[in-house]
N, C-alpha and C positions, 0 to 999 in steps of 0.2 A: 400670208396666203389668205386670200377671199375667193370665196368660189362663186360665180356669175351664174350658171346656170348646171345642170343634168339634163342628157337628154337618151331615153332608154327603147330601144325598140327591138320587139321580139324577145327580150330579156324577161323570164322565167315567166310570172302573171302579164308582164305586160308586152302585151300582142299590140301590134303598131307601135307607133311613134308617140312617146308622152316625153312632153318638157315643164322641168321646171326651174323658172328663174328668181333665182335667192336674192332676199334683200340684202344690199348692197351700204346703203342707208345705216353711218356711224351713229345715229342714235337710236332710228325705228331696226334695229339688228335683229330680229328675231324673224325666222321663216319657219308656220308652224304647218305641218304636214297631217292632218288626222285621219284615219282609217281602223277599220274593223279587225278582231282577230282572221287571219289566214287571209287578211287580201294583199298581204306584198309589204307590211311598213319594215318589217328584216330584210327584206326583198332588198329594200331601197337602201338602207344602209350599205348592203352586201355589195350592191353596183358600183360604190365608190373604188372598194377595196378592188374589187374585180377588176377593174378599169382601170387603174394605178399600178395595181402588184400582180395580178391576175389569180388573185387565192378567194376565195371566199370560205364558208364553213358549212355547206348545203350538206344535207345529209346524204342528198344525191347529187353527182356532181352534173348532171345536164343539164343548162343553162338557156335552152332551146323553150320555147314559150310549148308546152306539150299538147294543146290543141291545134298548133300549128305543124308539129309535129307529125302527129294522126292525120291532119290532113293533104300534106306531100303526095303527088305520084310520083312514083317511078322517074329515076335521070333529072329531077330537079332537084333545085339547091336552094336556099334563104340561107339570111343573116342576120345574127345576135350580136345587138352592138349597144354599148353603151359609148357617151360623148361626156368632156367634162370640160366646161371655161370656166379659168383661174386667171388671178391677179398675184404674180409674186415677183419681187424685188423691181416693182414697176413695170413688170410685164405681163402680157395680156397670154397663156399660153392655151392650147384646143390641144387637150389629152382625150385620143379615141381607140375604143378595143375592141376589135368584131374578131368574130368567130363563124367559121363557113360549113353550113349542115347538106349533106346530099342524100338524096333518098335513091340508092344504084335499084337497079334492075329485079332485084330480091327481095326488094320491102323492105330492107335495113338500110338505118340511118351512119350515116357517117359524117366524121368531121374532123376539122383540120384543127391546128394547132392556130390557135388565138393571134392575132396580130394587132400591136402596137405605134400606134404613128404621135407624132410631136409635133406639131410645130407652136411657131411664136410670132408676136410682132415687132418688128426692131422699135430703134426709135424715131427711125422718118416712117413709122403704119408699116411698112412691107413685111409680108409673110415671110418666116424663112423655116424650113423644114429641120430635125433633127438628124440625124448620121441614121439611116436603118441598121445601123452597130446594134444589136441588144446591149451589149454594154454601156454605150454613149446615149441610149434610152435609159437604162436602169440608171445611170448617173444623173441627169436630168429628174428623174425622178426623186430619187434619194435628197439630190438638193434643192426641190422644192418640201419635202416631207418625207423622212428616213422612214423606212420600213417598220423597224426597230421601234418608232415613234406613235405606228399607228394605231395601235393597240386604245392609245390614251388620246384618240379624238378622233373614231367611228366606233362606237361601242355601244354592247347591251344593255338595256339598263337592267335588264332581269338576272345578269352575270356582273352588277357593278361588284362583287365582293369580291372580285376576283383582281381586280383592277391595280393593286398596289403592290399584290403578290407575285407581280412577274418575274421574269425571272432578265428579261433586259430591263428595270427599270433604271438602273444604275444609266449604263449605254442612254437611253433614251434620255434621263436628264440631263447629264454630261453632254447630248447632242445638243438638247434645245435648250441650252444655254449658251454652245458655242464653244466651252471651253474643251472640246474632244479635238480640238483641231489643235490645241498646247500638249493635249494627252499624245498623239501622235508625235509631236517635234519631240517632246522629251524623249520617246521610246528609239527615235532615229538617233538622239547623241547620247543616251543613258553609257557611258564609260562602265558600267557595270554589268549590262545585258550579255545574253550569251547570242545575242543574234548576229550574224556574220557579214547582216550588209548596213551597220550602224558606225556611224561618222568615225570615233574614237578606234571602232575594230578596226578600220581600213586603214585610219592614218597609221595605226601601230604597225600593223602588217606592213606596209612601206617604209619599216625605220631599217633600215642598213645592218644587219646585226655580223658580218662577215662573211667568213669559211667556216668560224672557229665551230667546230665537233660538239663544244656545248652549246654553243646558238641553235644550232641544227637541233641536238637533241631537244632541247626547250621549246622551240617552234612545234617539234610532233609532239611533245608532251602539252602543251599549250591546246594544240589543236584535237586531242583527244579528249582531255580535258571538258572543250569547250562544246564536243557533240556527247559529251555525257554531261554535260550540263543542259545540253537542249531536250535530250531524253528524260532527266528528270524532271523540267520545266513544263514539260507538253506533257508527265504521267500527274505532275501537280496540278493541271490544269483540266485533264480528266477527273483528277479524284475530286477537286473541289466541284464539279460539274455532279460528279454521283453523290456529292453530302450535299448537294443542295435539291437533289431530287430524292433522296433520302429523308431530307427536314420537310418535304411537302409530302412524301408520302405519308409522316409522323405525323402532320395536321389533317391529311385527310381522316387518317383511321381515327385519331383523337374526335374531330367532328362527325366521324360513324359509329363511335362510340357511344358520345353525346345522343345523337337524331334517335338513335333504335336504345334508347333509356326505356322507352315505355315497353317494347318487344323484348329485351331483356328481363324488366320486371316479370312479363308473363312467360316467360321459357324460362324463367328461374321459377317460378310457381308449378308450369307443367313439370319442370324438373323431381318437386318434392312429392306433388300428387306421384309423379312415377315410383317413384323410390317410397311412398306408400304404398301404394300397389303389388309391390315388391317384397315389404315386409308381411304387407296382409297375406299374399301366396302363400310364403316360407311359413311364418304360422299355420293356416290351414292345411297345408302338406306335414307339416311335427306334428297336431292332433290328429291328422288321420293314421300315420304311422303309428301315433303311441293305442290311439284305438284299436287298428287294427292288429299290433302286437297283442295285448290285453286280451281281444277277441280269440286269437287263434291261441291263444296261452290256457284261455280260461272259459273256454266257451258252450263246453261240458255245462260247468257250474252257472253262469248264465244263462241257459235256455233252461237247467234243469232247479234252481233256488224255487222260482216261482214256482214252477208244478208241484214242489216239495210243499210247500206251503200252502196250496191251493188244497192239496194229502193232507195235511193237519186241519187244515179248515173243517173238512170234510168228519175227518173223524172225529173230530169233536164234538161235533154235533149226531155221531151214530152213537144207537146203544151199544155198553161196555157187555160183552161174553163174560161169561164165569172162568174165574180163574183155578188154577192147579194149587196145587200145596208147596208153598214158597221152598225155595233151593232141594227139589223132591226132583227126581232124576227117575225116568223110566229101567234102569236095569235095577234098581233099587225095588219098584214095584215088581218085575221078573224075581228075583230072586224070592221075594216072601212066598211068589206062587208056587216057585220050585220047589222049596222047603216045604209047603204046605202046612205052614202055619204064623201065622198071623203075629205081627210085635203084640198083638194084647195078648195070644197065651191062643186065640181058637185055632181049631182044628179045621182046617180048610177040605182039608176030603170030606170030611161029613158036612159041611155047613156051602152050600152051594148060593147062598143068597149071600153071606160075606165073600165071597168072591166074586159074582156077580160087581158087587158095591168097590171091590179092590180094582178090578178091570174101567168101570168107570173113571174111577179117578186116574188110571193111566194115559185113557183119551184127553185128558186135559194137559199133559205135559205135552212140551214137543220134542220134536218136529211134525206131532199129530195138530193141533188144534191155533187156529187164527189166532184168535189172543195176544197165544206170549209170541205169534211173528208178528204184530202190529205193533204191542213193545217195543222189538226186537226193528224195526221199519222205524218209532221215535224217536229211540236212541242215539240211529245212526243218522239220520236225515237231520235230528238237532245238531249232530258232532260235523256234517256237511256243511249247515250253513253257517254255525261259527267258522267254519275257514274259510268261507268262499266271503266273511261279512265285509263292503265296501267295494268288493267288488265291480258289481253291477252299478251303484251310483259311481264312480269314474267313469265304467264307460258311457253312461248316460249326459254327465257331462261334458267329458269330451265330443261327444255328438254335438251337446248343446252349443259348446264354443265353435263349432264349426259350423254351426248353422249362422251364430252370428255375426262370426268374419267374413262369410260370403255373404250373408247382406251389407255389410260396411264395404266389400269390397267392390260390389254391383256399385253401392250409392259413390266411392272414390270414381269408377270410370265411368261414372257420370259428370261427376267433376272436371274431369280428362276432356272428357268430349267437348266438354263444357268453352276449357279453355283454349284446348287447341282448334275449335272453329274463330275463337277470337284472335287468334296469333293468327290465322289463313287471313281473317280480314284486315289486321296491321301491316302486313306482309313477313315473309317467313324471316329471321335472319339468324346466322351463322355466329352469334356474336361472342362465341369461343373461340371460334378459328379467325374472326376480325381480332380478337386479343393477341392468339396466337401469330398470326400476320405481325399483330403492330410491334408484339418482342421480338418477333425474327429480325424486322427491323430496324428496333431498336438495337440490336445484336448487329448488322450491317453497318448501321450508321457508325459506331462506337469502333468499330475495326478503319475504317474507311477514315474517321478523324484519326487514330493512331497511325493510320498510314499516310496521309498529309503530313502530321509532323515529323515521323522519319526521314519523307521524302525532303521537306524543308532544312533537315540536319544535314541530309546528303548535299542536297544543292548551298548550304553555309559553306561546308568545308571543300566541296569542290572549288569555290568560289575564292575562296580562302589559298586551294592548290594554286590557281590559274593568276592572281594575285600575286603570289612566290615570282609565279614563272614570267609574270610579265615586270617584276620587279626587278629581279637577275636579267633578262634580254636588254632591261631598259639600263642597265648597269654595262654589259657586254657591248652597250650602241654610245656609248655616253661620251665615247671619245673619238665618234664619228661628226665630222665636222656637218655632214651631210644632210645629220639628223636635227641638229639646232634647230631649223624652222619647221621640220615636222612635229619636233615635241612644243615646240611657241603654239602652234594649230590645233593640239590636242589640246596645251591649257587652256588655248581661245576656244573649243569645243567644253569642256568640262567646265567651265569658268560658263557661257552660256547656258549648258545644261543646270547647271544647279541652280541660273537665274530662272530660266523658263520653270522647276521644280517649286524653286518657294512661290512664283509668283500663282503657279497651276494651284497648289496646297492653298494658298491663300481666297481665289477665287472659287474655290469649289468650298471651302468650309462659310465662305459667307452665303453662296449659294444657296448649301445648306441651312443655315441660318433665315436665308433671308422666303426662304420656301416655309419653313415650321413658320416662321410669323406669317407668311402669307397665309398659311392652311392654318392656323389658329385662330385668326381673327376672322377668316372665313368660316370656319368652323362655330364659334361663338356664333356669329349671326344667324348660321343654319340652326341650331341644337342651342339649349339654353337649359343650367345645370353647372354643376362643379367640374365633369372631364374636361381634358385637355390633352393633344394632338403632339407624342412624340417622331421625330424621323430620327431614324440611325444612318449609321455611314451607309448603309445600304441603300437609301430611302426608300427601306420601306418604315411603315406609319403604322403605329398601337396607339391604343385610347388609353390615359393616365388618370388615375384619383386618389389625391391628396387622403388622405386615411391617417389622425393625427399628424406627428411629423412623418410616415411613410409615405411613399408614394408607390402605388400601385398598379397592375395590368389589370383592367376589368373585362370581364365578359361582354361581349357584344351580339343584343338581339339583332335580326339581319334588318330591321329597319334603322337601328342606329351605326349598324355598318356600312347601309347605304348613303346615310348624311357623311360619316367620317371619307367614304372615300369619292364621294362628289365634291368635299372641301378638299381633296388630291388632289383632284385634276382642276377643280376653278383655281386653288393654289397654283398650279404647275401652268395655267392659263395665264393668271394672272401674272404671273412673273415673267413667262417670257411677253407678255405685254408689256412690261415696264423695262423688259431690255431692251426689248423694239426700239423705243425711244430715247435709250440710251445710246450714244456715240461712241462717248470715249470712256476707258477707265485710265488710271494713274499710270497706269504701267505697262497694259496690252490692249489694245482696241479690240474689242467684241461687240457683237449685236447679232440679233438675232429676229425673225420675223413673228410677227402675230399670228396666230392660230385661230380658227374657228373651231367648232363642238359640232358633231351628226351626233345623236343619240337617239335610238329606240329606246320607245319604251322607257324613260329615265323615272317615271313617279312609280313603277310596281313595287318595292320593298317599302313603301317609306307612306305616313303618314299625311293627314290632310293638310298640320301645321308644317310639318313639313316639306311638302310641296310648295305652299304658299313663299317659303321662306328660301327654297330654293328658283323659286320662281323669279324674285326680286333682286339676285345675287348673281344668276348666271350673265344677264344681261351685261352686268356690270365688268365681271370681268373677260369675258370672253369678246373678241372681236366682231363675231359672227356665231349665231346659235342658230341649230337646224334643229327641229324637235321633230320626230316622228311618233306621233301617240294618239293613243286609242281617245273618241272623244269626252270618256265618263273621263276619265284621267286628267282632260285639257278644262274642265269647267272647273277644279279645284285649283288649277294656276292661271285662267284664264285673267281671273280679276288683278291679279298681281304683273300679270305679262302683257296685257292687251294693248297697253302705252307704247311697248317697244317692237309689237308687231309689223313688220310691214311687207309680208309678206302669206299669205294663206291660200293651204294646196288638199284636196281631199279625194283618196284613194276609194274607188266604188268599186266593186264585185260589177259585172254584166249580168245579168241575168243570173246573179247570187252565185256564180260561178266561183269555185275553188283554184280554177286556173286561169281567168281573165279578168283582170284587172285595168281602171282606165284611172288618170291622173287629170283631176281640173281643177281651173281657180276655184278657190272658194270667198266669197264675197260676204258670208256669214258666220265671221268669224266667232 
């Protein structure tokens, strides 16, 4: 397939009519397209697909040029068409898809469902039109370029990492090499399938088995059998469907794990300042409690220690009263008066000046004279503050420590704030519940393989049942004269089928083979270094590094993931290039057509040497390269591609317009 020209009008930026005619030109193959971000070069990729399969990937789906749009009145209509001339298996074909917009009575837009037309030109030039069948269009289409196919020649190149992870990749090589059309014949005589309209079920069904009661019986057991065989076949065929959307959801979270490393690190930071914060509280709330227990325990002796002391102060520095006569007791002094006479022997009735002197000294005992209560105030108030000693310095302390955990704990939710404005500018992420997500599942997935293999034990021994029964029928028919050349037609069917198997197995592992060498040695060319370029039965493709005698899976920055899977698709390029040219093989004749490349954008992941390096390599294998790219991007491949240009096209803004876009030669390459 070569494509001749695009031609887009009214199609999303581009308002009117733009054409562009692709070099055609097997050695100048390169048609380079340049334009600005938001003037249309997605735009332009998208038209193809629009125009072919009628899908694109718009975030909005209105396809209507939007200042054209706005400017509608009332009960009119326009149309959005895109046109596509191709060259495949010798012929010239004019793929066109318009879409009919009306602006009714109400100032709403409306529109019709897309239409499709084909035609071709025989081989004496004559036009000849397609079936308006949508099927007999969608056929036509598939067989110039399967759907399935297209993924892998119009693509992003800002989404090239996604390119090898599809999930039709298998289907798509299997197509574009041709040999899905052997995958098919086998499936129609597989003697082992459970499907009911396959060569081998039908001739069986037609074998003569009697009247006899067990025939009959075996037949509905046969046939019960065989629709619980297709139940398990079609629930095996969903569950491998959910473990492979299972294994991509494991890679995305694994790569959302990876990306938010840095946001992690700080939500694990903010984590620990919190749970600081946390302890510094609960501290400060234990010393206020034990404070304020202490307080209300002891609070008497607290406010009253100091006064006490400030009372000794005080009298220590007053003068000292005259004291009483040591362990002398005022009823002791009463009594000498009463007697009226004196321990020395006088006579107190006559002697009025020794009693006089007796009375004095009673004044000095107490409860009469300050003195012995300032004593008696020493005594006790020293016997206070030994109990109360230590007291007051705990709680004074405990003050102290609460004074200091509340400044450590201001300066932590500074730290807080600190971090969490910087987690606001990383962006926020969940990256416990991304964990939790990825064990859940992980937990899914591990259920979903356990039930694959169940289902696969069930569909063995069913398979294993229906085998029984087609052995016993084939036993109950065997002396049916009738059935001789029905069973000769089954060996001639199974005897075919197992040849079409080795030869399909054969052709697809070289394939295989012959793809890893293609995308290795393309690969070298691009990238230069020790990896190297595995595919599995899957094809899909990992980067490999020799690591003494191991060999390893290494990590992949996204510019060296965007070289590994641009050497995909030049591989996948390259090779159905080389079967183009290919007629015959040994055994089954295949071929298959040449391919061109559209790709936006293909230099955004990927380095200046390696641009250059893809630059030089694309030409080579691909039949036809369309580049759609920004012009900082084409001056690092320009010097490597400029020989095999021969074609250049360059997208303008109108009036820097976000919605109009105009398509011209460009002569300044």
């Amino acid at each position: 397939m070569i494509f001749k020209s695009i031609m887009l009008n009214n199609f999303r930026q581009y308002r009117g009519e733009n054409i562009i005619n692709f070099s055609t030109d097997p050695v100048r193959n390169v048609t380079v397209v340049l334009g600005v971000n938001t003037s249309g070069k997605t735009t332009l990729v998208q038209s193809f697909l629009w125009c072919l399969y009628g899908i694109s990937s718009f975030k909005t789906k209105e396809i209507l040029n939007s200042e054209l749009s706005n400017s509608l009145t009332p009960n009119t209509e326009v149309k959005a068409t895109v046109k596509i001339v191709l060259v495949h298996d010798g012929k010239e074909y004019t793929i066109e898809r318009s879409q009919t917009f009306t602006k009714d009575s109400y100032d709403s837009l409306r529109s019709s469902q897309s239409k499709l037309t084909i035609c071709y030109k025989d081989d004496i030039g004559n036009t000849q039109w397609v079936s308006d069948s949508e099927k007999a269009k969608t056929e036509v289409i598939n067989s110039i370029l399967s759907k399935d196919l297209s993924d892998y020649f119009f693509f992003d190149g800002e989404r090239i990492e996604e390119i090898s992870d599809k999930k039709n990749v298998v289907e798509a090589v299997r197509g574009l090499m041709g040999i899905d059309i052997l995958g098919s014949a086998i499936d129609h005589l597989d003697p082992k399938t459970s499907r009911t309209n396959s060569v081998v079920g039908k001739l069986r069904r037609e074998l003569d088995i009697g009247s006899d009661n067990r025939g009959a019986e075996l037949t509905r057991k046969q046939e019960a059998l065989t629709n619980k065989l297709q139940g398990y076949e079609a629930r095996l065929e969903t569950v491998k469907s959910e473990i492979e959307t299972f294994k991509a959801e494991r890679e995305k979270y694994q790569k959302l794990l990876l990306d938010t490393k840095e946001v992690a690190g700080k939500q694990k930071e903010r984590l620990r300042i919190e749970t600081n914060i946390k302890n510094l509280e609960s501290n400060i709330n234990i010393f206020r409690a034990r404070l304020l227990d202490d307080f209300n325990r002891e609070y008497f002796a607290f406010l009253a220690v100091p006064l006490i002391k400030r009372a000794f102060d005080c009298l220590a520095s007053a003068k000292e009263d005259p004291q009483g006569i040591p362990m002398m007791h005022s009823e002791s002094i009463d009594y000498i008066l009463n007697r009226k006479r004196c321990i020395c022997g006088c006579d107190l009735s006559k002697n009025q000046g020794a009693v006089d002197n007796i009375l004095y000294e009673r004044k000095l005992l107490p409860p009469h004279h300050i003195g012995t209560d300032i004593n008696t105030l020493k005594t006790s108030g020293l016997q206070y503050c030994k109990q109360a000693e230590g007291m007051d310095d705990r709680i004074i302390q405990d003050y102290k420590e609460i004074v200091r955990l509340t400044r450590n704990l201001d300066d932590v939710r500074e730290d807080l704030k600190h971090v969490s404005e910087e987690i606001k500018n990383l962006g926020e992420v969940n990256v416990r519940k991304i964990e939790d997500d990825y064990q859940a599942n992980e937990r899914l997935l591990d259920g979903k393989i356990s039930l694959r293999g169940s289902i696969e034990r069930d569909i063995s021994e069913t398979k294993r049942q229906i085998d029984d029964c087609v052995r016993e029928l084939s036993g109950l028919a065997v002396k049916n004269d009738k059935n001789d050349l029905i069973r000769l037609e089954i060996k001639y069917a199974e005897a075919v089928y197992y040849w079409f198997k080795d030869t399909y197995d054969q052709l697809e592992h070289e394939v295989r083979d012959q793809l890893t060498e293609s995308i290795n040695r393309i690969f070298k060319q691009m990238y230069h270094g020790s990896r190297k370029v595995e595919v599995d039965s899957n094809y899909r493709i990992r980067l490999k590094t020799d690591i003494g005698e191991k060999e390893i899976t290494t990590d992949e920055s996204k510019g060296l993931e965007a070289v590994k899977n641009f050497s995909f698709i030049s591989g996948l390029v390259d090779l159905a290039r080389s079967k183009a040219r290919q007629t015959e093989n040994d055994d089954v004749s295949i071929s298959t057509e040449p391919y061109p490349i559209v790709m936006d954008a293909p230099f955004s992941n990927v380095d200046e040497i390696h641009i250059g390096n893809i630059s030089t390599i694309l030409p080579e294998t691909a039949e036809q390269v369309i580049l759609i790219v920004m012009k900082k991007d084409w001056e690092y491949a320009r010097e490597k591609m400029i020989d095999k240009v021969g074609a250049s096209y360059i997208i303008e803004k109108v009036n820097n317009s976000e919605t109009f876009s105009k398509i011209r030669r460009n002569e300044d390459v």
